[in-house]
Biopython code that builds the backbone (N, CA, C, O; Angstrom):
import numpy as np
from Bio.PDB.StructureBuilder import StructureBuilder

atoms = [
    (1, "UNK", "N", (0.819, -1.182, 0.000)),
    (1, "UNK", "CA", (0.000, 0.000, 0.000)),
    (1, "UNK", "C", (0.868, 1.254, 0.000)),
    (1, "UNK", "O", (0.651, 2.222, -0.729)),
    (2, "UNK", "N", (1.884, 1.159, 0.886)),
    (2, "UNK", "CA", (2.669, 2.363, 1.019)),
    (2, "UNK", "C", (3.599, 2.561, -0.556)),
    (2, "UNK", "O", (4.009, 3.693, -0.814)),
    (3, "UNK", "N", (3.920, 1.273, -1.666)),
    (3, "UNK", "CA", (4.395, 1.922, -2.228)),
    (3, "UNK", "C", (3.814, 1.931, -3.277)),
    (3, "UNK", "O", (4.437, 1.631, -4.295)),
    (4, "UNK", "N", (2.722, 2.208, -3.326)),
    (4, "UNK", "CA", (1.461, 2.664, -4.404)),
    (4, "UNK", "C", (1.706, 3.944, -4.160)),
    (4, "UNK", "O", (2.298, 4.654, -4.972)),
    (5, "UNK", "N", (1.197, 4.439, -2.809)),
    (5, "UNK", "CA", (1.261, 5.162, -2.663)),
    (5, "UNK", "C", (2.258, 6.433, -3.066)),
    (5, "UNK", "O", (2.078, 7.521, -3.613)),
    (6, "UNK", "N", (3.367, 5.749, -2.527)),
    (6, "UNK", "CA", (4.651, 6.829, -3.369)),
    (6, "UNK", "C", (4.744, 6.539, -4.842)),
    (6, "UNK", "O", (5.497, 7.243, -5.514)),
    (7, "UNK", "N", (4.050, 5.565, -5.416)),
    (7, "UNK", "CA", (4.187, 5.908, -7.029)),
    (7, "UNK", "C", (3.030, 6.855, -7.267)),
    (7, "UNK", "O", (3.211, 7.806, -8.027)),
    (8, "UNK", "N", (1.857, 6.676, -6.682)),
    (8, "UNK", "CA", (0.818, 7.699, -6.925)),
    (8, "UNK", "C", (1.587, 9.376, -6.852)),
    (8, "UNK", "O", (1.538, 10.203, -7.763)),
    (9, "UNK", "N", (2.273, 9.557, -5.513)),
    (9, "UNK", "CA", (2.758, 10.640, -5.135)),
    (9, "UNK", "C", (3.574, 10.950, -6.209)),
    (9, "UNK", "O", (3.346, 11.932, -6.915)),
    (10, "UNK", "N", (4.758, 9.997, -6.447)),
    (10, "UNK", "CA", (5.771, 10.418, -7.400)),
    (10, "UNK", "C", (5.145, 11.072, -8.805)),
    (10, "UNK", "O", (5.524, 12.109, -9.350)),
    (11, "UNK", "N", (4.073, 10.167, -9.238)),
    (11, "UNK", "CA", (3.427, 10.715, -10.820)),
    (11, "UNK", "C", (2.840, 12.131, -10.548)),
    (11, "UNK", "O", (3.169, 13.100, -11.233)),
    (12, "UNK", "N", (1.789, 12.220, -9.325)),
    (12, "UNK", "CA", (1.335, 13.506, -9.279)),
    (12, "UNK", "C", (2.467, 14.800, -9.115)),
    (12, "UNK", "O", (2.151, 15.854, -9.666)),
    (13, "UNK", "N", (3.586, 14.754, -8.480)),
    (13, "UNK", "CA", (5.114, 15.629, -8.400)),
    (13, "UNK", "C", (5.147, 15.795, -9.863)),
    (13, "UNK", "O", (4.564, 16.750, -10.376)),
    (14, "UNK", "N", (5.836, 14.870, -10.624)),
    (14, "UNK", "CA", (5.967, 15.149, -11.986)),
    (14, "UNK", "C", (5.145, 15.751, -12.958)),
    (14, "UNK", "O", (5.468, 16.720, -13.645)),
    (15, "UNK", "N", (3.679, 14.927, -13.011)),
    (15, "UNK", "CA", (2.785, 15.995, -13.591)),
    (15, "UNK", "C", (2.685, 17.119, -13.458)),
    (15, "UNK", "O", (2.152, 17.807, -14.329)),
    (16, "UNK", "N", (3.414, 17.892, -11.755)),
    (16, "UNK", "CA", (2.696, 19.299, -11.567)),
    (16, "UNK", "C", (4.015, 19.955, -12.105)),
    (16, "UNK", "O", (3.941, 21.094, -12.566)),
    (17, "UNK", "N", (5.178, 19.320, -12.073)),
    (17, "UNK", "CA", (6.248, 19.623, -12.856)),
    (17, "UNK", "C", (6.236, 20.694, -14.317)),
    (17, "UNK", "O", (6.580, 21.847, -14.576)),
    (18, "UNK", "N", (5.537, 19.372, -15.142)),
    (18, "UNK", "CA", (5.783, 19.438, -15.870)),
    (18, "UNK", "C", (4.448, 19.734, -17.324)),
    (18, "UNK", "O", (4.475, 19.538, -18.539)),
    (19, "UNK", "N", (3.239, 20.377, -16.197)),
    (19, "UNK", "CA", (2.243, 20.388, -16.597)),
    (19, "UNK", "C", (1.399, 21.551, -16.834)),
    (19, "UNK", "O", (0.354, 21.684, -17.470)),
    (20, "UNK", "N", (2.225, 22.486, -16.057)),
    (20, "UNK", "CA", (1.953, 23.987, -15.554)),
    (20, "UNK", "C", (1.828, 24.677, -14.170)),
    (20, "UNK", "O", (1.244, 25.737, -13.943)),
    (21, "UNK", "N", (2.478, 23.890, -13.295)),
    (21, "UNK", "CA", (2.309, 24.013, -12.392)),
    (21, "UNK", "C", (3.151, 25.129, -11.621)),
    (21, "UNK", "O", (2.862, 25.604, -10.523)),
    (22, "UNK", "N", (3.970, 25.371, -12.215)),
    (22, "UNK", "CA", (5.197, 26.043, -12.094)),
    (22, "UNK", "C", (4.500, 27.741, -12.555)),
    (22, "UNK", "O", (4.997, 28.364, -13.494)),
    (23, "UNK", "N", (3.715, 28.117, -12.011)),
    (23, "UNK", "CA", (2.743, 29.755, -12.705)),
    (23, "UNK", "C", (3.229, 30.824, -11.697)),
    (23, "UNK", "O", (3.536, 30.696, -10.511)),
    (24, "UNK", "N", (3.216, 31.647, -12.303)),
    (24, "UNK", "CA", (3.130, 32.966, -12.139)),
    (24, "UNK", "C", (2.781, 33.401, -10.683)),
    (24, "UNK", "O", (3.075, 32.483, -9.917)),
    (25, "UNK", "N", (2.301, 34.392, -10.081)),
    (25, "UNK", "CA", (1.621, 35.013, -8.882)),
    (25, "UNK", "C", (-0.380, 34.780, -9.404)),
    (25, "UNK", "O", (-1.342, 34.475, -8.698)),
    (26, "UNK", "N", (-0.285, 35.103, -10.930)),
    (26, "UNK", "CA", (-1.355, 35.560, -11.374)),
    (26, "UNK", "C", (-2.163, 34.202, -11.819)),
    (26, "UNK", "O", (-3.392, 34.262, -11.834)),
    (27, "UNK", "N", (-1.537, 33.038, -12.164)),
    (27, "UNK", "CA", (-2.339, 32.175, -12.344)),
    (27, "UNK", "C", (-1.880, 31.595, -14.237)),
    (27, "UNK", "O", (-2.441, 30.702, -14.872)),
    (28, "UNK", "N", (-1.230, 32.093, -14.494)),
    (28, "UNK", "CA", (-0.426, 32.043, -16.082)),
    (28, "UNK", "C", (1.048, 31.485, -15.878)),
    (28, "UNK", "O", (1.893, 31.511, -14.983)),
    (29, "UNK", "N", (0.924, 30.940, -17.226)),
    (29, "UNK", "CA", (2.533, 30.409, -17.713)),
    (29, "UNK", "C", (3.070, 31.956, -17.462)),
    (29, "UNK", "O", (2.548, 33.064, -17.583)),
    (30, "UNK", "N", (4.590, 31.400, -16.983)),
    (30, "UNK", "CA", (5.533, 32.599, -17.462)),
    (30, "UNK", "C", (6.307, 32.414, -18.371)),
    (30, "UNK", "O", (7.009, 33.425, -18.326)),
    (31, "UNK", "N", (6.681, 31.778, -19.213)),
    (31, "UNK", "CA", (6.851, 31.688, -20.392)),
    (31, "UNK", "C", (6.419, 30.902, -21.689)),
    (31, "UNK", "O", (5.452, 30.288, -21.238)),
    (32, "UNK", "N", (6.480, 30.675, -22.494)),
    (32, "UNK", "CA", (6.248, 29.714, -23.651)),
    (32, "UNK", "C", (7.267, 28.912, -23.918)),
    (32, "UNK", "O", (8.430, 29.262, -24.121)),
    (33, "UNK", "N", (6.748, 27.611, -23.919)),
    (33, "UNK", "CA", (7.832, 26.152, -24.150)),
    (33, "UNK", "C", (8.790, 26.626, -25.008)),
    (33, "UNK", "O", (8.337, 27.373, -25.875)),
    (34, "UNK", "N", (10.462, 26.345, -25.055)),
    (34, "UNK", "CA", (11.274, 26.577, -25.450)),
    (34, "UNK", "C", (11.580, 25.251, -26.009)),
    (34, "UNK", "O", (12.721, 25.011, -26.403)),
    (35, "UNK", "N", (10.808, 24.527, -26.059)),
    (35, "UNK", "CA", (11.382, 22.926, -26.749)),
    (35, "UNK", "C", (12.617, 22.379, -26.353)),
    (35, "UNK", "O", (13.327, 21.646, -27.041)),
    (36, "UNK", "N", (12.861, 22.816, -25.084)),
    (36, "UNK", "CA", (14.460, 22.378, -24.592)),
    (36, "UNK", "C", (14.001, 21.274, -23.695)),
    (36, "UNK", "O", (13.084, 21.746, -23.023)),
    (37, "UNK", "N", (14.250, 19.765, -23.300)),
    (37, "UNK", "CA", (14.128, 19.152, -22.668)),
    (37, "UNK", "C", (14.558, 19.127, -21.038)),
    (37, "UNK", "O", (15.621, 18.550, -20.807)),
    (38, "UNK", "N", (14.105, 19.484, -20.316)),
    (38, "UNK", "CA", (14.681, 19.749, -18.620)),
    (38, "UNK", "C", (14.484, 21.561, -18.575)),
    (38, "UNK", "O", (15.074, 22.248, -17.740)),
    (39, "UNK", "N", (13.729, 22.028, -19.432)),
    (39, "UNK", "CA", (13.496, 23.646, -19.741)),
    (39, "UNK", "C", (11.857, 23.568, -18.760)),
    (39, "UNK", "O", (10.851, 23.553, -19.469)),
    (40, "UNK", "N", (11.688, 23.532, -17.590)),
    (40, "UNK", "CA", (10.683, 23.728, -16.869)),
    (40, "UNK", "C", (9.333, 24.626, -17.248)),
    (40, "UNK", "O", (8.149, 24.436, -17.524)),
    (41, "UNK", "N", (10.622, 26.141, -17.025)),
    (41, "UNK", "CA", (9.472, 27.391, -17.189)),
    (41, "UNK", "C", (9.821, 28.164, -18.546)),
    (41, "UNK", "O", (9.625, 29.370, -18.691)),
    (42, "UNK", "N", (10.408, 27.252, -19.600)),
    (42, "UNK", "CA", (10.402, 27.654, -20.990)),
    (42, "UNK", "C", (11.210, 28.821, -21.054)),
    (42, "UNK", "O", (10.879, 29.680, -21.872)),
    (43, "UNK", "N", (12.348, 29.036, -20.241)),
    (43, "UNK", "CA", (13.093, 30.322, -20.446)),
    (43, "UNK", "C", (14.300, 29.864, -21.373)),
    (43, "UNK", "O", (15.069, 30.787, -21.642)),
    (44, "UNK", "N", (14.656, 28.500, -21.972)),
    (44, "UNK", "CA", (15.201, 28.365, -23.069)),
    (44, "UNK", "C", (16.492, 28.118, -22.366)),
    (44, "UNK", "O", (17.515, 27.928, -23.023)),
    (45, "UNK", "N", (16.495, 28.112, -21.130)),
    (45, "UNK", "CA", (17.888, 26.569, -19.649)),
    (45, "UNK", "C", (17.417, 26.147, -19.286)),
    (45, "UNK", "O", (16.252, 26.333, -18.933)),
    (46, "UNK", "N", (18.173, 25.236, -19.164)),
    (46, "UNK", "CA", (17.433, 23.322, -18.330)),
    (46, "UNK", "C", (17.773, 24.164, -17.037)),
    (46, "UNK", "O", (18.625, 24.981, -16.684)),
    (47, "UNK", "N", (16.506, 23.449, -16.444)),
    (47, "UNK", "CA", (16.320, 23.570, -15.410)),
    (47, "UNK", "C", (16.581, 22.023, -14.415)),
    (47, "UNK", "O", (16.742, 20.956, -15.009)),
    (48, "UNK", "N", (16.591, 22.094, -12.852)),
    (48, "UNK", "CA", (17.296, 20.875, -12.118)),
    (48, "UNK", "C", (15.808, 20.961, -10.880)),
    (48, "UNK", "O", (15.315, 21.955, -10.347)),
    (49, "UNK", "N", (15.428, 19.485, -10.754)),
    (49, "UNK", "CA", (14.438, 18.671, -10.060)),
    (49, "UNK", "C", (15.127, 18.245, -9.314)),
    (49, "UNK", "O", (16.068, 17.735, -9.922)),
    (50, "UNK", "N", (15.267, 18.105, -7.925)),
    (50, "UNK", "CA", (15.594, 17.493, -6.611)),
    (50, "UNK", "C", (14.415, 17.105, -5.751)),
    (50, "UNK", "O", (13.378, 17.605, -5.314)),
    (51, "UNK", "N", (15.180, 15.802, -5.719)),
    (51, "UNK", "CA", (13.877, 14.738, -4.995)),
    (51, "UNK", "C", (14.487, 15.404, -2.944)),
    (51, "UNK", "O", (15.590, 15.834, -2.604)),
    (52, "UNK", "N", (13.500, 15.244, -2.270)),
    (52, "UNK", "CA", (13.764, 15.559, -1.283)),
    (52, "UNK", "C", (13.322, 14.473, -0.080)),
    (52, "UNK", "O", (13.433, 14.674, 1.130)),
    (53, "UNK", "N", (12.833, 13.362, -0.679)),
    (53, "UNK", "CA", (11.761, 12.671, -0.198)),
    (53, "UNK", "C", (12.019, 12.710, 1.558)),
    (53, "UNK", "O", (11.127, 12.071, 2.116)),
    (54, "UNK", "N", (12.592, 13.050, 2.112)),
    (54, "UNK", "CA", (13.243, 12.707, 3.478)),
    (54, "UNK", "C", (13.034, 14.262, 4.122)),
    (54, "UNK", "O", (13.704, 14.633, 5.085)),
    (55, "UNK", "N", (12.085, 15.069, 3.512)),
    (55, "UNK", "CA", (12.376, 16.469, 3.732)),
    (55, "UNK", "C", (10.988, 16.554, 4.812)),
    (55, "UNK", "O", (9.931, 15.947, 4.638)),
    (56, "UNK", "N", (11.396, 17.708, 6.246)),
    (56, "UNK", "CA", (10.443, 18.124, 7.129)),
    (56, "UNK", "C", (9.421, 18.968, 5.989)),
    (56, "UNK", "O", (10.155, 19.321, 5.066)),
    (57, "UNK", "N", (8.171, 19.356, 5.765)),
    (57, "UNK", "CA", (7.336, 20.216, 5.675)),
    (57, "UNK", "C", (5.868, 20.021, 6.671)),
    (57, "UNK", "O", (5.031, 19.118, 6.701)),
    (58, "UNK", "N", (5.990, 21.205, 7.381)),
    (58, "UNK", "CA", (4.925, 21.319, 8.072)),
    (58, "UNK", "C", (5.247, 20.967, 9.404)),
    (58, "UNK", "O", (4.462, 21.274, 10.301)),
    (59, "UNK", "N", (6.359, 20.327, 9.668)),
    (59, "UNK", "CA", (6.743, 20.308, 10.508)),
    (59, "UNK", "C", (6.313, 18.364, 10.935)),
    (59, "UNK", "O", (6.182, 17.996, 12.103)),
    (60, "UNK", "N", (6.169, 17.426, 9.763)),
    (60, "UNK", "CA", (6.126, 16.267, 9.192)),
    (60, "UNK", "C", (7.442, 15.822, 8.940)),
    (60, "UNK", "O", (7.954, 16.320, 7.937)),
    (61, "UNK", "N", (8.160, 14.980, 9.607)),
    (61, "UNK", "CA", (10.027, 14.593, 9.073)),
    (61, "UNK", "C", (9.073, 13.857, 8.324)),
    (61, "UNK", "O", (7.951, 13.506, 8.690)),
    (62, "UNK", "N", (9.755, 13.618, 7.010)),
    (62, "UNK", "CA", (9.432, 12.294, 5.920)),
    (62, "UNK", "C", (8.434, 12.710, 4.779)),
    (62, "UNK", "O", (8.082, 12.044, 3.805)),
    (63, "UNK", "N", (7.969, 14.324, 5.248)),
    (63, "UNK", "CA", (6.941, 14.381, 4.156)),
    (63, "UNK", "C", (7.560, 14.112, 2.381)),
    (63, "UNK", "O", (7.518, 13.311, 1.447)),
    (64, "UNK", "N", (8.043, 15.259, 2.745)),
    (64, "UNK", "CA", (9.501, 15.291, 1.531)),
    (64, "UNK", "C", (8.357, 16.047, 0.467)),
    (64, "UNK", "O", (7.133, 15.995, 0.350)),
    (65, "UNK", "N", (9.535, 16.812, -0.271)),
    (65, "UNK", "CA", (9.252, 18.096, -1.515)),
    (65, "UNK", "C", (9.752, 17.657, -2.688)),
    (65, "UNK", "O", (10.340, 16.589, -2.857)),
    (66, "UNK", "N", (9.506, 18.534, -3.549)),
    (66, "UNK", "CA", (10.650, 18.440, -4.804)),
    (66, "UNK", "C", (10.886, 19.982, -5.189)),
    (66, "UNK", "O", (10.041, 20.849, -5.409)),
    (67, "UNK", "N", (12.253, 20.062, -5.203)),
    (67, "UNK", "CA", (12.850, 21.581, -5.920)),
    (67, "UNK", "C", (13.329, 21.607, -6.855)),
    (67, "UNK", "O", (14.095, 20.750, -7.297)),
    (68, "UNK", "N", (12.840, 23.020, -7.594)),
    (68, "UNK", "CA", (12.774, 23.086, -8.852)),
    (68, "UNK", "C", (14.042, 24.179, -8.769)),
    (68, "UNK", "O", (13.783, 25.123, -8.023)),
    (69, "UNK", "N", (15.357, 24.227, -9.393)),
    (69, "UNK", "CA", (16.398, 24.951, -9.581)),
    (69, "UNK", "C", (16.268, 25.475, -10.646)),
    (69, "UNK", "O", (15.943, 24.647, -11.497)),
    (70, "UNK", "N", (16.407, 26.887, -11.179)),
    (70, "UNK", "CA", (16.148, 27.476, -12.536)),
    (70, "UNK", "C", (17.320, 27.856, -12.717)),
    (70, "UNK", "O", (18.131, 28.337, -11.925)),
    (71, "UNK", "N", (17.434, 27.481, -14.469)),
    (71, "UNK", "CA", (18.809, 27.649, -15.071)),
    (71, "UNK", "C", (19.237, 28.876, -15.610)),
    (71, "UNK", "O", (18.203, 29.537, -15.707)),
    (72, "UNK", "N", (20.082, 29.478, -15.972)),
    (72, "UNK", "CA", (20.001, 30.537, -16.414)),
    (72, "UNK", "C", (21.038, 30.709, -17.732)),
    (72, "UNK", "O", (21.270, 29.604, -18.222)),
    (73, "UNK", "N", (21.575, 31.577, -18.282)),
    (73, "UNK", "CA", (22.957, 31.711, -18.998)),
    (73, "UNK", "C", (23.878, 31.389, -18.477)),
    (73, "UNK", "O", (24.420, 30.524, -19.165)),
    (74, "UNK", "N", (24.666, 31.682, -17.199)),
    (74, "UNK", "CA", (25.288, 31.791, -16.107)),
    (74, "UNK", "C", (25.173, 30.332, -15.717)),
    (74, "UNK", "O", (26.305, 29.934, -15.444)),
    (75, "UNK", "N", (24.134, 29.222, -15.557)),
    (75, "UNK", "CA", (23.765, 28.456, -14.926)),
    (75, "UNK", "C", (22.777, 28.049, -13.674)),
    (75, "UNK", "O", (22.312, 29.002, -13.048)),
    (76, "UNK", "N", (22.565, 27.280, -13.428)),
    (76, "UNK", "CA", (21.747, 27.020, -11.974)),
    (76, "UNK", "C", (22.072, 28.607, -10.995)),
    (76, "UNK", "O", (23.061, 29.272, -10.686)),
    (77, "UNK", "N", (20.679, 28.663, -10.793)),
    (77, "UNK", "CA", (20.667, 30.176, -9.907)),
    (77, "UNK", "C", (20.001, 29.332, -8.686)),
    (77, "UNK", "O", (18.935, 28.718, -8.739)),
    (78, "UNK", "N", (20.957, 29.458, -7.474)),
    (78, "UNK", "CA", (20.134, 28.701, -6.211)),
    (78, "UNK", "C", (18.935, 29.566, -5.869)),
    (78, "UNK", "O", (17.806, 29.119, -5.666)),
    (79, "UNK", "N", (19.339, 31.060, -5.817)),
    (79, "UNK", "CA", (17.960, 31.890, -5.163)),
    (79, "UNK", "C", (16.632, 32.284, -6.279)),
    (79, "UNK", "O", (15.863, 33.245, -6.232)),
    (80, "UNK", "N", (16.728, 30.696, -7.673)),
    (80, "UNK", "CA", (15.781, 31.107, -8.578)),
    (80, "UNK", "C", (14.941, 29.624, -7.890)),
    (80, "UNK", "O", (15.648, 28.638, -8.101)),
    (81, "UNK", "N", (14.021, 29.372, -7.361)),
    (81, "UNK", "CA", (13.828, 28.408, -7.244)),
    (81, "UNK", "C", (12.198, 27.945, -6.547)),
    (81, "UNK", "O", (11.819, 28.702, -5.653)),
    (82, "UNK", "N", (11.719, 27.353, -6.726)),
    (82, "UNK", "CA", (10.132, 26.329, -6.081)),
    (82, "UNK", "C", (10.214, 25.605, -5.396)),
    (82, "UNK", "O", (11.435, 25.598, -5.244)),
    (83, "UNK", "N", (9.784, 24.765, -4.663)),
    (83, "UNK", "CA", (9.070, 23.975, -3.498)),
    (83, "UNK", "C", (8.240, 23.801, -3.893)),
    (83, "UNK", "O", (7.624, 24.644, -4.544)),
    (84, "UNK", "N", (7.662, 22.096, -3.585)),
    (84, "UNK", "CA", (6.618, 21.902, -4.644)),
    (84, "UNK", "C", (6.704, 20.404, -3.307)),
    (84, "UNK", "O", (7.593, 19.577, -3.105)),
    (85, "UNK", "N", (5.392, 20.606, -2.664)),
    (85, "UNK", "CA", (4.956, 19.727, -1.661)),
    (85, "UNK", "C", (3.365, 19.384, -1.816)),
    (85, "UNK", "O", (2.585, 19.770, -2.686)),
    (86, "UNK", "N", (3.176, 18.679, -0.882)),
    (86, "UNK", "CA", (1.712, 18.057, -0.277)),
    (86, "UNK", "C", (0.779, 19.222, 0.167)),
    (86, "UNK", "O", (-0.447, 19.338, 0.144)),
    (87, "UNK", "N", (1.913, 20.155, 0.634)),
    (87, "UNK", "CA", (1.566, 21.858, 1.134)),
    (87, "UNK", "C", (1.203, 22.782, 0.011)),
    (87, "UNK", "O", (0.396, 23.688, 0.217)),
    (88, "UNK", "N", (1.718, 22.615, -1.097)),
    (88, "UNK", "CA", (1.654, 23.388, -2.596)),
    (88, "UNK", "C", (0.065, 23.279, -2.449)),
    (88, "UNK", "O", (-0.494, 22.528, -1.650)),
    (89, "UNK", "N", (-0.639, 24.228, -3.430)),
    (89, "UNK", "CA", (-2.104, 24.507, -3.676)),
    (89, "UNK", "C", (-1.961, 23.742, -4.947)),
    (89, "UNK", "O", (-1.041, 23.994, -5.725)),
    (90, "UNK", "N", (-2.900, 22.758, -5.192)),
    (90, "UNK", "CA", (-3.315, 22.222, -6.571)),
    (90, "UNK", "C", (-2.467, 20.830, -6.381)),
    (90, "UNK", "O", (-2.595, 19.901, -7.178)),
    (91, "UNK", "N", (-1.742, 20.785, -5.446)),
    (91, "UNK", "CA", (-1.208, 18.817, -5.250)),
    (91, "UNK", "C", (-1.880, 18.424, -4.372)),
    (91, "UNK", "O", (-2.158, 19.029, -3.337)),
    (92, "UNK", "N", (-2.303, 17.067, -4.783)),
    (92, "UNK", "CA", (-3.399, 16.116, -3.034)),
    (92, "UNK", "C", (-2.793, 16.250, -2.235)),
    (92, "UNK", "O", (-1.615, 16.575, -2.085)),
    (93, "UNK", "N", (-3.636, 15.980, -1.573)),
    (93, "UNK", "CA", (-3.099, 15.123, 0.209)),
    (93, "UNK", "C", (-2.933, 16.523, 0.793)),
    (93, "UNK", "O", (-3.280, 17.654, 0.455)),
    (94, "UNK", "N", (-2.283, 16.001, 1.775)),
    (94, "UNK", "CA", (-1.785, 17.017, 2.967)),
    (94, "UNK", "C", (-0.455, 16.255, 3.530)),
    (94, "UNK", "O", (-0.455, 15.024, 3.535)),
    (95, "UNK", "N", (0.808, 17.061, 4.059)),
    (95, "UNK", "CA", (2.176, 16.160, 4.394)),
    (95, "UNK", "C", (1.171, 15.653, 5.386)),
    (95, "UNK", "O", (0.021, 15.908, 5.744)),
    (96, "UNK", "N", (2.377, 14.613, 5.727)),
    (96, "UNK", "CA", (2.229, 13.833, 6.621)),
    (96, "UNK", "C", (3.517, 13.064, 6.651)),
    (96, "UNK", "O", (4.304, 12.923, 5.715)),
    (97, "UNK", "N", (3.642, 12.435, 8.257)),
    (97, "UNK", "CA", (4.947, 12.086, 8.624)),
    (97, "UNK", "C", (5.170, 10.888, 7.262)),
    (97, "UNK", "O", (4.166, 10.687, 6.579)),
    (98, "UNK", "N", (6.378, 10.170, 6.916)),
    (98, "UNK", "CA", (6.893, 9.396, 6.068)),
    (98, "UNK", "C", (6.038, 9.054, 4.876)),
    (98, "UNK", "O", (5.837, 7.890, 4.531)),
    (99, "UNK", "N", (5.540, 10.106, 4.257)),
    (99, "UNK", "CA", (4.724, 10.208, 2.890)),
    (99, "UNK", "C", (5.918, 10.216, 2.169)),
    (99, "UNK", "O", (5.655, 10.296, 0.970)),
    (100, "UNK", "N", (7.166, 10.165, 2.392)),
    (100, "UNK", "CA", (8.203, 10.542, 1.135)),
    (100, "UNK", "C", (7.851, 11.078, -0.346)),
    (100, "UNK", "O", (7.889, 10.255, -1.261)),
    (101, "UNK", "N", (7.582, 12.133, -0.566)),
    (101, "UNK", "CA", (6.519, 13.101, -1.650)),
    (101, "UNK", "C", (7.701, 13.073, -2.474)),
    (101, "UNK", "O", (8.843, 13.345, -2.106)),
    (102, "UNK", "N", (7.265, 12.663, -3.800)),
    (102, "UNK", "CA", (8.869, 13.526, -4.484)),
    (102, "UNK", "C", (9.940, 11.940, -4.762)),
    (102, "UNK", "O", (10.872, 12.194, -5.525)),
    (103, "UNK", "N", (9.926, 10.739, -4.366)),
    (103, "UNK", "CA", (10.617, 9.999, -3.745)),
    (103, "UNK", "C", (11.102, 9.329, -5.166)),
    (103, "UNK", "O", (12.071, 8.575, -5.253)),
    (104, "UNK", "N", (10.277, 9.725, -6.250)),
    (104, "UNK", "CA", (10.706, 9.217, -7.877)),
    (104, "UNK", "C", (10.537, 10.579, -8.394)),
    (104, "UNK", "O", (9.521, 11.190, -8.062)),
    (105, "UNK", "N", (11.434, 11.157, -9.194)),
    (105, "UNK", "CA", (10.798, 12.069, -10.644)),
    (105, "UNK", "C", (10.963, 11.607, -11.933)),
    (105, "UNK", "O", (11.734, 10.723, -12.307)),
    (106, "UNK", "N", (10.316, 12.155, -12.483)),
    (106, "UNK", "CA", (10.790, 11.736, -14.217)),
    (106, "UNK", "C", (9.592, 12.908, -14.622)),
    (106, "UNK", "O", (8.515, 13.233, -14.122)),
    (107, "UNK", "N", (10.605, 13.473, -16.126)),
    (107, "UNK", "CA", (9.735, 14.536, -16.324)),
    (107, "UNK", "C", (9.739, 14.311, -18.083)),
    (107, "UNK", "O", (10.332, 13.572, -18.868)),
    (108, "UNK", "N", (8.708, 15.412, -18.178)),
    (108, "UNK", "CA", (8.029, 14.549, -19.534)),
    (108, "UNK", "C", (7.192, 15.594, -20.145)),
    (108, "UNK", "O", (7.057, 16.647, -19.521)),
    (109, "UNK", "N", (6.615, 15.443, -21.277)),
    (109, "UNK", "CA", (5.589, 16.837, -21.713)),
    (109, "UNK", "C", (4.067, 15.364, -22.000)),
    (109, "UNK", "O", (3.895, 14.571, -22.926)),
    (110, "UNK", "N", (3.368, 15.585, -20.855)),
    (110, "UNK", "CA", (2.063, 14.595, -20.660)),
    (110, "UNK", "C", (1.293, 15.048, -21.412)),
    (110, "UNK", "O", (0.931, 14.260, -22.285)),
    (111, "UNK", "N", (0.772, 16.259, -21.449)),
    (111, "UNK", "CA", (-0.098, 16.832, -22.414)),
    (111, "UNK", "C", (-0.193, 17.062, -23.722)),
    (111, "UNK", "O", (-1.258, 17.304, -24.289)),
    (112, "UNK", "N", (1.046, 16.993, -24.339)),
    (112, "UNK", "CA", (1.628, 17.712, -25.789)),
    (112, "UNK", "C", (1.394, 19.413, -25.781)),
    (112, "UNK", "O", (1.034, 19.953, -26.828)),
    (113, "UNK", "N", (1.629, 20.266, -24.479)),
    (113, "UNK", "CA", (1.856, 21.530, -24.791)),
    (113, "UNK", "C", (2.938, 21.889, -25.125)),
    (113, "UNK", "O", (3.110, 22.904, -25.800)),
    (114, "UNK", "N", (3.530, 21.411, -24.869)),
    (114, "UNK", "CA", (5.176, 22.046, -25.202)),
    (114, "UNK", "C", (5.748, 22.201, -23.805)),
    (114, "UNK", "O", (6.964, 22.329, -23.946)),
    (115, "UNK", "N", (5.356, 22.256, -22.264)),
    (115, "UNK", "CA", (6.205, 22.401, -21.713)),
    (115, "UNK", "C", (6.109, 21.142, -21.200)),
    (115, "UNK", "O", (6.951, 20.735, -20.399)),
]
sb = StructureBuilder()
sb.init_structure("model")
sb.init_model(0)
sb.init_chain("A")
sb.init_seg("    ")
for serial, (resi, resn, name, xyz) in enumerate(atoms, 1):
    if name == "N":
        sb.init_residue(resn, " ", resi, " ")
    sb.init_atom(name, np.array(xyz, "f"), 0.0, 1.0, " ", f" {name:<3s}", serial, name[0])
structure = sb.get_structure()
């Protein structure tokens, strides 16, 4: 049961990845797909997914996140970056102790939008 569970968890992480989840303040893409593979928010650099599965949120050890590192010209910018939990608006559940959230990624364009 528990590791249904983290495959359930793991697919829903990735989908929000890689699905639009990654928006604005306002509720919009911030950019348009750049057709670059590991290009998140379509700014045309791969961007870097870190599994966290072992990570406190909420004050839950084990809930675990996934962070989204944005790339730049320059490269990986640490202070460009997402959190993307059980806590996020628009992912199920709620943390909870040893949910390990995040515990697989794999990213992908599910929809055929381009990102």
């Amino acid at each position: 049961m528990q590791q249904n569970l983290r495959t359930i968890l793991a697919t829903t992480a990735s989908a929000a990845l890689v699905s639009g989840l990654l928006l604005a303040a306002g509720g919009s893409a911030v950019a348009a797909p750049s057709g670059m593979q590991g290009d998140f928010n379509g700014d045309g650099y791969r961007d870097l997914a870190i599994a966290a599965p072992l990570g406190k949120i909420s004050g839950k050890a084990g809930a675990g996140y996934v962070a989204v590192v944005y790339g730049t010209k320059n490269g990986l910018d640490k202070s460009k970056r997402t959190i993307i939990s059980q806590a996020t608006t628009g992912i199920p559940g709620t943390p909870e102790t040893s949910d390990y959230f995040g515990d697989r990624l794999t990213t992908g364009d599910l929809d055929g939008d381009g990102y």
